[in-house]
C-alpha positions as CSV (number, residue, x, y, z in Angstrom):
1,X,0.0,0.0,0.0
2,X,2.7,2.3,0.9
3,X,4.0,2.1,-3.1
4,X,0.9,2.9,-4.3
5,X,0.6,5.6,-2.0
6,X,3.6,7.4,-3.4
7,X,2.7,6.6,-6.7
8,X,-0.2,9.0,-6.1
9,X,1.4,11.6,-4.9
10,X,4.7,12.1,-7.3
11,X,2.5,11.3,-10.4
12,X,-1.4,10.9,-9.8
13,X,-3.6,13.1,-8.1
14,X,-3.2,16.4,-6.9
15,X,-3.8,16.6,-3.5
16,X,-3.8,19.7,-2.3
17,X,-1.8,21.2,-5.4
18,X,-2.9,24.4,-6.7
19,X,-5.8,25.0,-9.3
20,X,-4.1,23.9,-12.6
21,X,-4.9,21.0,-14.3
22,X,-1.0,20.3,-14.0
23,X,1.7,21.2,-11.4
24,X,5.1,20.8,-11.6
25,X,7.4,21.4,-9.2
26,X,11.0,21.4,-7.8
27,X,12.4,19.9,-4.9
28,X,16.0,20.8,-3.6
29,X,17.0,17.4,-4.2
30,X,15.5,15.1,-6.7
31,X,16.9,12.1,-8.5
32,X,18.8,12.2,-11.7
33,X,17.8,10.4,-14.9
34,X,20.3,9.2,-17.8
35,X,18.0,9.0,-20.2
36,X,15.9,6.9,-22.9
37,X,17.2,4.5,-25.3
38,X,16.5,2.0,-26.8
39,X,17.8,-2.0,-27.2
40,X,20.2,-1.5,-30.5
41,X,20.2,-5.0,-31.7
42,X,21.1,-3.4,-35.1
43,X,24.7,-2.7,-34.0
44,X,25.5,-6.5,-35.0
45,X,23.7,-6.2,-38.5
46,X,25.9,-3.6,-39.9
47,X,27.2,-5.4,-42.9
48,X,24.0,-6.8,-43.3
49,X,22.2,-3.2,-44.2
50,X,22.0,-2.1,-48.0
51,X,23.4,1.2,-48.2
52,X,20.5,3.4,-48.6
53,X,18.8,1.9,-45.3
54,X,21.8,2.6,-43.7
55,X,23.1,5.6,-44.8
56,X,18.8,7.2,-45.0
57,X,17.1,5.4,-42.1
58,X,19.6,3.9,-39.4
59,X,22.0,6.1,-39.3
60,X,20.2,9.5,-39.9
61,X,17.5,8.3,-37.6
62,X,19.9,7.6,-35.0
63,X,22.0,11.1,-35.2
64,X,18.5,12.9,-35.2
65,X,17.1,11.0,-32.1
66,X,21.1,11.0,-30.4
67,X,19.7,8.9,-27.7
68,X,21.9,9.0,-24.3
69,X,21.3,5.5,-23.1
70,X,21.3,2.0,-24.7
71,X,21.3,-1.9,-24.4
72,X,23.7,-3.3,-26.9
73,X,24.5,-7.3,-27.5
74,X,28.1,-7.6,-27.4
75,X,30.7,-8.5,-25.5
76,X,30.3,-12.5,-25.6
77,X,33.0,-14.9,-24.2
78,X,33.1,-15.9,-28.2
79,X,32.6,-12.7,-30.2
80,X,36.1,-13.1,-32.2
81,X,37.7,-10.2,-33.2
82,X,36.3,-9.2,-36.3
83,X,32.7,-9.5,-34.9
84,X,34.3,-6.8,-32.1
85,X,35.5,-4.5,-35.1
86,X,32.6,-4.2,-36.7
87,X,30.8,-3.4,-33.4
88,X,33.2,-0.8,-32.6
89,X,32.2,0.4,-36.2
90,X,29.1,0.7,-35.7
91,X,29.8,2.8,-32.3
92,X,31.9,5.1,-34.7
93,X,29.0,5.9,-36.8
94,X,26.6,5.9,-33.5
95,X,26.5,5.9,-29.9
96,X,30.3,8.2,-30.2
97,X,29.0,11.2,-31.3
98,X,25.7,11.2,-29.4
99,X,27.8,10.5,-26.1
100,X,25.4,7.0,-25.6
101,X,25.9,5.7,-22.3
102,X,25.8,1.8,-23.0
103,X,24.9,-1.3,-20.9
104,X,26.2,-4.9,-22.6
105,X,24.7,-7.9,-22.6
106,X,25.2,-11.2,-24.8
107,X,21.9,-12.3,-25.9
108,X,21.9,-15.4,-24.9
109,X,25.1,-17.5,-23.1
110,X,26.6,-21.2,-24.6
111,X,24.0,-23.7,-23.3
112,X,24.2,-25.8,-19.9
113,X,26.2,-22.9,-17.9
114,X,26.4,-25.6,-15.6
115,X,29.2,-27.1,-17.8
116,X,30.9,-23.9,-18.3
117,X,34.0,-22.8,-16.2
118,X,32.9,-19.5,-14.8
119,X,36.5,-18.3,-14.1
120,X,37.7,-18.9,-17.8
121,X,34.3,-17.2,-18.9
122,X,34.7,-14.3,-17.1
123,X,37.9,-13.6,-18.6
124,X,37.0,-14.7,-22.2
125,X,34.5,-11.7,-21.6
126,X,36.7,-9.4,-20.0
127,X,39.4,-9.5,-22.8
128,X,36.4,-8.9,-25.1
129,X,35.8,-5.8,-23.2
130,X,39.2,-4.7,-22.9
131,X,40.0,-4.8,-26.3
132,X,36.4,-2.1,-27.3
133,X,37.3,-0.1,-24.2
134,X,40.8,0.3,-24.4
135,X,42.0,-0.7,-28.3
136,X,38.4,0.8,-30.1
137,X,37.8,3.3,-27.3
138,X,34.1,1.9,-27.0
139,X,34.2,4.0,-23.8
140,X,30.7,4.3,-23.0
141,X,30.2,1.0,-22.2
142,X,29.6,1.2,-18.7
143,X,27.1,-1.4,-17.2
144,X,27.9,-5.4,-18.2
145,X,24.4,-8.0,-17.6
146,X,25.5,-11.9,-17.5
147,X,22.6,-12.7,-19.6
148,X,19.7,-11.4,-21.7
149,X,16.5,-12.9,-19.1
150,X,18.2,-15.0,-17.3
151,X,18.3,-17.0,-20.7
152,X,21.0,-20.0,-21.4
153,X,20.8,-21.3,-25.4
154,X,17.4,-21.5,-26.0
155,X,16.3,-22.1,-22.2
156,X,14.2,-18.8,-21.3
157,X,14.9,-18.1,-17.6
158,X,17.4,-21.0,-16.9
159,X,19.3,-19.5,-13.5
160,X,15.6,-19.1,-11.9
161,X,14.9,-22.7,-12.5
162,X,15.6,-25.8,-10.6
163,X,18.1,-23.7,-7.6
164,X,20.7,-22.7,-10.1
165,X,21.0,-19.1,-8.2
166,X,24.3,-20.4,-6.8
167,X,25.5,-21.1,-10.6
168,X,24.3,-17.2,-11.2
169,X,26.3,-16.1,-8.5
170,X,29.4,-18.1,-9.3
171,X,29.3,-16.7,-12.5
172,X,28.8,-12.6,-11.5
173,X,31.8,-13.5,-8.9
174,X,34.1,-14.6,-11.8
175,X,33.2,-11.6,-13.8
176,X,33.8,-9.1,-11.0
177,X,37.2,-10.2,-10.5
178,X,37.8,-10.6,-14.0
179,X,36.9,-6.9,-15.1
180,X,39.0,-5.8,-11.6
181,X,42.1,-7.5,-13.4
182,X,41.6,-5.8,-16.4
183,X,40.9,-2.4,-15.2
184,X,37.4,-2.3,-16.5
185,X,35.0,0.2,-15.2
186,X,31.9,-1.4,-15.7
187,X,29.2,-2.3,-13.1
188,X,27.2,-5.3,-13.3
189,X,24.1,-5.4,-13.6
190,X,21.4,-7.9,-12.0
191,X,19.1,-9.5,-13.0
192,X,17.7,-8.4,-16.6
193,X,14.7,-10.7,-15.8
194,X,11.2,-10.2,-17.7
195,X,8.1,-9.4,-16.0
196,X,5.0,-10.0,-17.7
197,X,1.5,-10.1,-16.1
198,X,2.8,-11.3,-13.1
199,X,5.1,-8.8,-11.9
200,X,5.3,-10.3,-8.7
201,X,7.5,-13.3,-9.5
202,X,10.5,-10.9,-10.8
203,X,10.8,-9.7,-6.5
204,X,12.0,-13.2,-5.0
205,X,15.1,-13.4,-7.1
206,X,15.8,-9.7,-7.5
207,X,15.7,-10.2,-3.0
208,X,17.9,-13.1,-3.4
209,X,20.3,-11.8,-5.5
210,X,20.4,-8.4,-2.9
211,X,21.0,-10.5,0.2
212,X,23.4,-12.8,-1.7
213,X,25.4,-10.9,-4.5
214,X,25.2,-7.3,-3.7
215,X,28.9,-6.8,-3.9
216,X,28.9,-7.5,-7.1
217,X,25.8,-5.6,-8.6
218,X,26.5,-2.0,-9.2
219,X,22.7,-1.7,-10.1
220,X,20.1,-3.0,-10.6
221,X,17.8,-4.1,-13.9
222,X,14.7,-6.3,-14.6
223,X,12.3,-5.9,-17.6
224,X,9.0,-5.2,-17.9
225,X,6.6,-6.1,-21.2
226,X,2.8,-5.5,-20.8
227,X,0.7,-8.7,-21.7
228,X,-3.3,-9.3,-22.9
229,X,-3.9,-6.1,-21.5
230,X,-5.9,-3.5,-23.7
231,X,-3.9,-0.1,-24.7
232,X,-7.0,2.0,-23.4
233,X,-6.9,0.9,-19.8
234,X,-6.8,3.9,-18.1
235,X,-5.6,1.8,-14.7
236,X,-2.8,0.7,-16.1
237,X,-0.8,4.0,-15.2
238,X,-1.2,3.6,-11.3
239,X,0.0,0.0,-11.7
240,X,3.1,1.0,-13.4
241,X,3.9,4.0,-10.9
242,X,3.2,1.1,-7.9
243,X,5.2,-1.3,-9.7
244,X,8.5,0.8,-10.4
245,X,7.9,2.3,-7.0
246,X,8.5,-0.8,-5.8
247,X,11.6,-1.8,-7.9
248,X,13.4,1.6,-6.6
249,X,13.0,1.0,-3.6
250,X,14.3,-2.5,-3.7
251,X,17.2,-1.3,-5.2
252,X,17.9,1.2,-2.8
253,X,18.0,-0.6,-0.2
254,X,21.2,-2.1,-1.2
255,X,23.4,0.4,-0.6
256,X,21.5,3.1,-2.3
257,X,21.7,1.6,-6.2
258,X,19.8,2.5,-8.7
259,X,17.0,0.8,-10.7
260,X,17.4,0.3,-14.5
261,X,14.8,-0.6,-16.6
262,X,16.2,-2.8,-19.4
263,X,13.3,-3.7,-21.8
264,X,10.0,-2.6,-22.1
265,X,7.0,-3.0,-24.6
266,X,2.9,-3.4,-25.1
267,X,2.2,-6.7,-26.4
268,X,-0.6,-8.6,-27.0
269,X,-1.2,-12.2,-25.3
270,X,0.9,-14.5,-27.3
271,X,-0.7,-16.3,-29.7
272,X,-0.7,-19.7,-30.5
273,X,2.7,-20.2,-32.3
274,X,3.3,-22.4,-35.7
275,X,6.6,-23.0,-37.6
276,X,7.9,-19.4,-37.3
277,X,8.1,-17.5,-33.8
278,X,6.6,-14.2,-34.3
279,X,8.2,-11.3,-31.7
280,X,5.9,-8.2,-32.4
281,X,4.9,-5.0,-30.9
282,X,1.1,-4.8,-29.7
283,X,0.2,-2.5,-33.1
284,X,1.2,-5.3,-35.0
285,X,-1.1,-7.8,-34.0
286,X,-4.1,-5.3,-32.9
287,X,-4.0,-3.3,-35.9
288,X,-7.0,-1.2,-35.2
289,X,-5.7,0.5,-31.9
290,X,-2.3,0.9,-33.1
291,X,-1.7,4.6,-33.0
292,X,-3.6,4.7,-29.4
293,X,-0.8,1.8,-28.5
294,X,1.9,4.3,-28.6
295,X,0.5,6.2,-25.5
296,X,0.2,3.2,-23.4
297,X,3.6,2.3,-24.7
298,X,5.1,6.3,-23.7
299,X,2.9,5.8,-20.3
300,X,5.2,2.5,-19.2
301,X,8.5,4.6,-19.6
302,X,7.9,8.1,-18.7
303,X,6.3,5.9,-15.3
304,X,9.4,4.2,-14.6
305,X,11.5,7.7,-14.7
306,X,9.0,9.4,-12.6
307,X,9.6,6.2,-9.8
308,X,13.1,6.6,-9.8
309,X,14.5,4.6,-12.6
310,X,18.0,5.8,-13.3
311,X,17.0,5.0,-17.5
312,X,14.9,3.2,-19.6
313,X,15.2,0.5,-22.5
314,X,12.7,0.5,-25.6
315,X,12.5,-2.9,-27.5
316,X,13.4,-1.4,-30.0
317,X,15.3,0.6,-33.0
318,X,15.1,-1.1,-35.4
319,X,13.2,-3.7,-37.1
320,X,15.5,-7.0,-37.4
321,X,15.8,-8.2,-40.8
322,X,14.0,-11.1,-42.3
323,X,14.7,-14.7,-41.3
324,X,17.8,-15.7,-43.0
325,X,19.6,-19.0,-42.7
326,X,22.1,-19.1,-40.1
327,X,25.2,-20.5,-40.9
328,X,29.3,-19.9,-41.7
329,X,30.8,-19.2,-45.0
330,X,34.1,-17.9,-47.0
331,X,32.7,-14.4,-48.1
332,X,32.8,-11.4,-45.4
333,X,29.2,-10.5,-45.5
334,X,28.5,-14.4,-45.0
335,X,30.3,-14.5,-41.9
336,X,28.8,-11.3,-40.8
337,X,25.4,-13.2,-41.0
338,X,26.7,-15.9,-38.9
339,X,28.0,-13.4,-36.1
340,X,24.7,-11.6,-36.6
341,X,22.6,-14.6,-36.0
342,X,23.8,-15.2,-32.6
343,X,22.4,-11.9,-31.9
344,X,19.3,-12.3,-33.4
345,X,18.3,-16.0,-31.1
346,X,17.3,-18.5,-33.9
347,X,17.4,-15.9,-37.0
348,X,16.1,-19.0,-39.2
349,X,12.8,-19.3,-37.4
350,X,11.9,-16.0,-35.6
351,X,10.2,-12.7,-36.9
352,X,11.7,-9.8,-34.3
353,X,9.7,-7.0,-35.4
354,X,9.5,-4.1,-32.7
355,X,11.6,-1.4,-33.9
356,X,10.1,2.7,-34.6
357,X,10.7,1.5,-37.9
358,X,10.6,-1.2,-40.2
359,X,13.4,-3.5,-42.1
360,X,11.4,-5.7,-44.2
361,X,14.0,-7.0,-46.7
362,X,11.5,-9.2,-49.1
363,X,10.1,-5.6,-50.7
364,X,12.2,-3.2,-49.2
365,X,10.3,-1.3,-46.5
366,X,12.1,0.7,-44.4
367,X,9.0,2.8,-42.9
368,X,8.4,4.3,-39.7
369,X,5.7,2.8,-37.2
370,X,3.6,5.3,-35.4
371,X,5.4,5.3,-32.1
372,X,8.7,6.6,-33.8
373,X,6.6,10.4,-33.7
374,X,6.2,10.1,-29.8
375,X,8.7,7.8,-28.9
376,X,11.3,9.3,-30.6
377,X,10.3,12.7,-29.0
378,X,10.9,11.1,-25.2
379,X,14.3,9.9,-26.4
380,X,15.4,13.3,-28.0
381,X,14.4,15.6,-25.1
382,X,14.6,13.5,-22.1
383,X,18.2,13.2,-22.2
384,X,21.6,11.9,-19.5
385,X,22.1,14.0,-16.5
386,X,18.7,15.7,-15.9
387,X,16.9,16.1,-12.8
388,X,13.3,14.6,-12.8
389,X,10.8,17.1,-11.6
390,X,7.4,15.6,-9.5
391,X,4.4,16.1,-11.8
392,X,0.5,16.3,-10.0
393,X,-2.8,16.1,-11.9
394,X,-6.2,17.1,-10.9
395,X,-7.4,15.0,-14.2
396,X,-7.4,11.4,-14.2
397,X,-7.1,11.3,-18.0
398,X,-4.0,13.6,-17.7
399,X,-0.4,11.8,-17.3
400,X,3.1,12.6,-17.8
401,X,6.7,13.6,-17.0
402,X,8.8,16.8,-17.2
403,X,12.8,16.9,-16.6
404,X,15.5,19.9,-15.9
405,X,18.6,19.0,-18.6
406,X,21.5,19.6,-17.8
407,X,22.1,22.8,-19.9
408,X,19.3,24.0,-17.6
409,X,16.5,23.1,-20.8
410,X,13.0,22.2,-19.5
411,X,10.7,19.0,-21.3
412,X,7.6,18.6,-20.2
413,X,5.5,15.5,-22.0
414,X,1.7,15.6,-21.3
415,X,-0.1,12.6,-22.2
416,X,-3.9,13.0,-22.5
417,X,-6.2,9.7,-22.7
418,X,-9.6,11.6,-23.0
419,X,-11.2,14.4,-25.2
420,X,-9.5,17.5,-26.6
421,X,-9.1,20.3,-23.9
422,X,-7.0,23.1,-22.8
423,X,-4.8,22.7,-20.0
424,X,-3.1,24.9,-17.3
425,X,0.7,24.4,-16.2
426,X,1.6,26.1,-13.1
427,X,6.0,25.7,-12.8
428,X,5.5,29.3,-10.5
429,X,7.0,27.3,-7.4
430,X,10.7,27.2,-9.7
431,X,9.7,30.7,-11.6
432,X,13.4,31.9,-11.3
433,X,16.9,30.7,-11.6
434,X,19.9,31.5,-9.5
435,X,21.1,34.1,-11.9
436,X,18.0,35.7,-11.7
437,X,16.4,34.9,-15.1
438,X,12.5,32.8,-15.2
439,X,13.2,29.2,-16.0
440,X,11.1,29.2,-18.5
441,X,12.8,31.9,-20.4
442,X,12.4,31.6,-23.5
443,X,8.8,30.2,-25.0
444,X,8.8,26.8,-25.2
445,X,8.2,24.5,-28.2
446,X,5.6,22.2,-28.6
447,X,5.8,18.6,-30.6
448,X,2.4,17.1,-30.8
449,X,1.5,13.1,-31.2
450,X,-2.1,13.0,-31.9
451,X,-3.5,9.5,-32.1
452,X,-6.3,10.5,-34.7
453,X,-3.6,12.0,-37.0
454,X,-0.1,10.3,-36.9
455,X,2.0,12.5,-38.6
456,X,3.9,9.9,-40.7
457,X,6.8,11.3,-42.5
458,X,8.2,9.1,-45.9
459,X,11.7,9.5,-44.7
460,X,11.1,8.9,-41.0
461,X,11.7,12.5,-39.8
462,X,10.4,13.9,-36.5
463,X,7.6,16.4,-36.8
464,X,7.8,19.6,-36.9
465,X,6.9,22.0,-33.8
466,X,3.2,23.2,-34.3
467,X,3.7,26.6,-32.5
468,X,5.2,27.9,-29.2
469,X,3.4,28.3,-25.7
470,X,4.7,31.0,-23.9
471,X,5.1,31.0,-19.8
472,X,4.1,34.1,-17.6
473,X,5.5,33.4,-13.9
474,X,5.9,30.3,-14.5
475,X,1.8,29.5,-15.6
476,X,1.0,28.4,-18.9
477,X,-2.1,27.2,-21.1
478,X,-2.0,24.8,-23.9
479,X,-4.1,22.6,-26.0
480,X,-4.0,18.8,-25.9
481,X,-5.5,17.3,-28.6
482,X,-7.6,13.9,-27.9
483,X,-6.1,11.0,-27.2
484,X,-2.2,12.2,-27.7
485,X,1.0,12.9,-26.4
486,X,2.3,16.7,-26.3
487,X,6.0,17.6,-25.4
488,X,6.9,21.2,-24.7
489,X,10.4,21.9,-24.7
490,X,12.9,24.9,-24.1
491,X,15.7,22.3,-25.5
492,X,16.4,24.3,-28.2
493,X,18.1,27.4,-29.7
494,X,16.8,29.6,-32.6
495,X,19.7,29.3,-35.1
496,X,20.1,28.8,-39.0
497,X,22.6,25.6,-39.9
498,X,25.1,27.3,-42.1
499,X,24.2,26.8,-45.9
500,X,25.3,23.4,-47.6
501,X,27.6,24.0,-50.3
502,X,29.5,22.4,-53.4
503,X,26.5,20.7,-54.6
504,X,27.3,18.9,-57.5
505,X,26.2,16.0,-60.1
506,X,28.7,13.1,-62.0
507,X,27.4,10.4,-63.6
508,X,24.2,10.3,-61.9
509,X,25.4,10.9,-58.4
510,X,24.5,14.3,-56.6
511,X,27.1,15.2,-54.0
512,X,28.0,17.9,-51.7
513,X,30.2,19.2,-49.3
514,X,30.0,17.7,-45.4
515,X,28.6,20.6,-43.2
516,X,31.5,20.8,-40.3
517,X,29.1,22.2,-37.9
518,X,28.8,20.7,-34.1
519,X,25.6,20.6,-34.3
520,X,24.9,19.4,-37.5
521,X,22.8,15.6,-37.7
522,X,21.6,14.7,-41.3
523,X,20.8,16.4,-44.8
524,X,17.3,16.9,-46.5
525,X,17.8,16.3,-50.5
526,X,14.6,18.4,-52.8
527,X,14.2,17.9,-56.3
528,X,12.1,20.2,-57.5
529,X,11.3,21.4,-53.8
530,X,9.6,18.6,-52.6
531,X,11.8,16.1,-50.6
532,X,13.0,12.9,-52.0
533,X,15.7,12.0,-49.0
534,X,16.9,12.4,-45.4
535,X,20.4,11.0,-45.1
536,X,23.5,11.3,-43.2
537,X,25.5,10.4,-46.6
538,X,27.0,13.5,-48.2
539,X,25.5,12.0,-51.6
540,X,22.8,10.7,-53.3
541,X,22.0,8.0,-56.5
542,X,19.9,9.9,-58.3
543,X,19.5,6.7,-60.1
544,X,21.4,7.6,-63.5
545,X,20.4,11.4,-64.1
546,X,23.0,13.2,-66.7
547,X,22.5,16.2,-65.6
548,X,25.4,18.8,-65.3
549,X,26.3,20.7,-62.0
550,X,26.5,24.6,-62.2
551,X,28.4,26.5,-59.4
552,X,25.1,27.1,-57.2
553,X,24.1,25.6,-53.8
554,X,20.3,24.9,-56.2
555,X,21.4,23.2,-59.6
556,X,20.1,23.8,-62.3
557,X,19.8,21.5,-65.8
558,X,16.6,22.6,-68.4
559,X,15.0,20.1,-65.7
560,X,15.1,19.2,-62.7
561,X,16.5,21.3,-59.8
562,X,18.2,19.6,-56.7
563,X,19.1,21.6,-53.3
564,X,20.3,20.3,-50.1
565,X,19.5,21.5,-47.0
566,X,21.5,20.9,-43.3
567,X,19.0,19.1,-40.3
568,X,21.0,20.8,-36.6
569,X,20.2,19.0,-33.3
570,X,16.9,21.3,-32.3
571,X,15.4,20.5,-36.0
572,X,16.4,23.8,-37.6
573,X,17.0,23.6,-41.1
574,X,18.8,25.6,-44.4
């Protein structure tokens, strides 16, 4: 009762708040929150990707969203070398630039870990890690999980049955001395189990491994998916809120570590399952409330950081690629298939498709789902380092989060689950800053997620901002359309990207020079004016066009015209 209890007051009702539909305040001293994320199973498939899904969806999604947490698969006892190089390659393209704080996990350990020398593991994994940390300077790897769910081979939850929680703990000793040798600073994490409907049978073994193996866990991390539940169950937010509560607490208690959430998704119940295993999101298999999905999806994370979680996994980027047979061969890209399948848990039989966007390699779609317009906003704007403010509301249809970042930006997200209306904000209890200035300084921006109207983009680019709300002492008003998600952000600066230049054409390919701005992220290609592209490439097929380059940024032939324009990181554009 007490969990629920505090669920109430940090993120439910207002009791005793002031008159606005929605107050946000801020303590002296209030957790801190490294971010969302999401699980990046893609980093293994590099080789795998043709190079305009790269180049125009993975990558360019990636540098727009510049996520500041992650789960990555890597790290395995035996990844060889070349499967660690084109990891590392990956991170160069990635998870560098955006400054991605990482936790690693192999998906799945060798069989029977029964059978497996834990000390010789340990170090098998260790050198792994050494060699991205110190030879690839993978440096933001920082947190190391023994096991995707507790899962050995193909055994789903192995260590949690039949007593093996001494084998668990064997194993988490071997790899604490192991990265000690080594110099690794990485914590462990424990225990990446999945919770389902019953929530309740994650707690035992998350107690066990506290009163047993708490030397060796630097924090803690469990999982949590959402089962043959409907999306529109409005009670499903004070369950999350008592749940996480819970989880934070538990972690705290041992030595004041924080919770992680590792995974976390809206599925239907399974179904009945025939010769291929089919991993989907909920708006896959319930396509009638899919947009509506992405809310209840939004409310399970932005829960979790209100609790007290120190980040927050989405399953995930990207789509994973078709079944393909898994097995060695001579050519590069065949062994890369090979290294990729041990990612990927039975590649040859399973259908993983819970990305913001789709990799559908029979025809070649590489659109967005719905939930890449609100998910991708929480990513972008709740970001490493910022202070979580408490959020009240005095309408049970109203929900959300807001954050302090660390360049002292604001991000509110306001989630409404009934009819349209107009809301009031009251922030007057943190009006001012220490210098002086309102902390809401500037107006802020407002990104809106409407269930009724998705706003799907061809080349999976974020919406635009539909207006600005401005903030006097601290009290604002602003319209929530039905059933929708609206973030409102001072994370921004009002700038033009300098001009992209040396636009040229040669034998079909238009090219240009690379923009050398900091805050550069990806390109926008026109023909014509209207769009064709969104890439991080500093060229483009134009799929055998003749014509000739003049000296201009806009090109002209008779026909057509071609202009480039730069994307920064707060969605400005030239």
């Amino acid at each position: 009762m007490k969990n629920i209890i505090v669920s109430a007051l940090v993120c439910g009702l207002a009791f005793g708040a002031s008159a606005a539909d929605v107050t946000i305040t801020k303590p002296y001293i209030r957790w801190l929150f490294n971010g969302f994320g999401f699980q990046n199973s893609e980093a293994n498939f590099l080789a795998l990707m043709p190079e305009d899904f790269r180049d125009q969806r993975v990558l360019k999604t990636f540098a727009e969203l510049s996520p500041t947490f992650g789960r990555v698969y890597t790290g395995f006892a035996e990844q060889t070398k070349e499967d660690l190089d084109r990891f590392a390659d990956y991170y160069d393209l990635t998870f560098r630039r955006a400054g991605t704080t990482l936790y690693a996990v192999p998906c799945a350990m060798p069989a029977f870990a029964d059978t497996i020398d834990a000390e010789d593991y340990a170090e098998k994994v260790a050198k792994n890690l050494e060699y991205l940390i110190k030879e690839r300077k993978c440096r933001k790897i920082r947190y190391y999980c023994l096991t995707n769910e507790l899962m050995c081979g193909d055994n789903w939850a192995w260590f949690v049955k039949g007593g093996k929680e001494e084998i668990f703990k064997k194993f988490y000793a071997a790899l604490f001395h192991a990265f000690r040798r080594h110099d690794l600073d990485i914590r462990l994490l424990a225990s990446d189990e999945a919770a389902t409907t019953k929530p309740e049978k994650v707690f035992p073994f998350l107690d066990w491994i506290k009163d047993n193996m708490d030397d060796y866990v630097g924090a803690y991390c469990t999982h949590w998916y959402v089962y043959g539940r409907r999306t529109d169950d409005l009670g499903l937010w004070n369950e999350y809120n008592a749940y996480f509560s819970n989880l934070v607490q538990r972690a705290l208690a041992c030595k004041a570590k924080r919770f992680i959430l590792g995974e976390y998704g809206f599925h239907p119940a399974w179904g009945k399952r025939g010769v291929m295993v089919d991993d989907v999101s909920y708006h896959l298999r319930q396509p009638e409330t899919k947009e509506e999905s992405v809310l209840a999806k939004c409310e399970i994370g932005i829960a979790a950081m209100n609790q007290g979680a120190a980040a927050c996994v989405d399953w995930s980027f990207v789509d994973y690629p078709d079944p393909f047979a898994i097995e060695d061969g001579d050519s590069p890209k065949e062994r890369a298939a090979y290294a990729a399948g041990k990612c990927g848990y039975r590649m040859d039989t399973k259908y993983n498709k819970c990305g913001v966007f789709r990799w559908s390699t029979t025809d070649r779609d590489y659109s967005s789902y719905a939930e890449l317009y609100a998910m991708g906003w929480l990513v972008k704007l709740f970001r490493k380092n910022a202070t979580v403010l408490p959020c009240t509301f005095a309408d049970p249809m109203l929900r959300g989060g807001a954050v302090i970042n660390p360049d002292r930006s604001v991000s509110i997200a306001l989630i409404n689950r009934g009819p349209a209306k107009t809301v009031s904000v009251d922030c007057s209890s943190w009006k001012t800053r220490v210098d002086g200035t309102p902390a809401l300084h500037q107006p802020l921006r407002r990104y809106v997620y409407e269930a009724a109207h998705v706003p799907y983009s061809p080349f999976n680019d974020l919406q635009p901002m539909s207006g600005t709300v401005t903030a006097k002492e601290g009290v604002f008003s602003v319209a929530l359309p039905a059933k929708s998600i609206t973030f409102l952000t001072t994370d921004y600066v009002d700038r033009q990207p300098a001009a992209v230049a040396g636009l040229r054409i040669a034998n079909g390919l238009l090219a240009w020079e690379p923009s050398e701005e900091p805050e550069h992220r990806y390109y926008r290609v026109f023909k014509d004016g209207k769009q064709i592209a969104s890439t991080v490439a500093t060229s483009l097929d134009l799929g055998g066009s003749r014509c000739r380059a003049t000296a201009s940024d806009a090109m002209n032939c008779a026909h057509p015209v071609f202009s480039v324009k730069s994307v920064d990181k707060w969605g400005n554009v030239r």
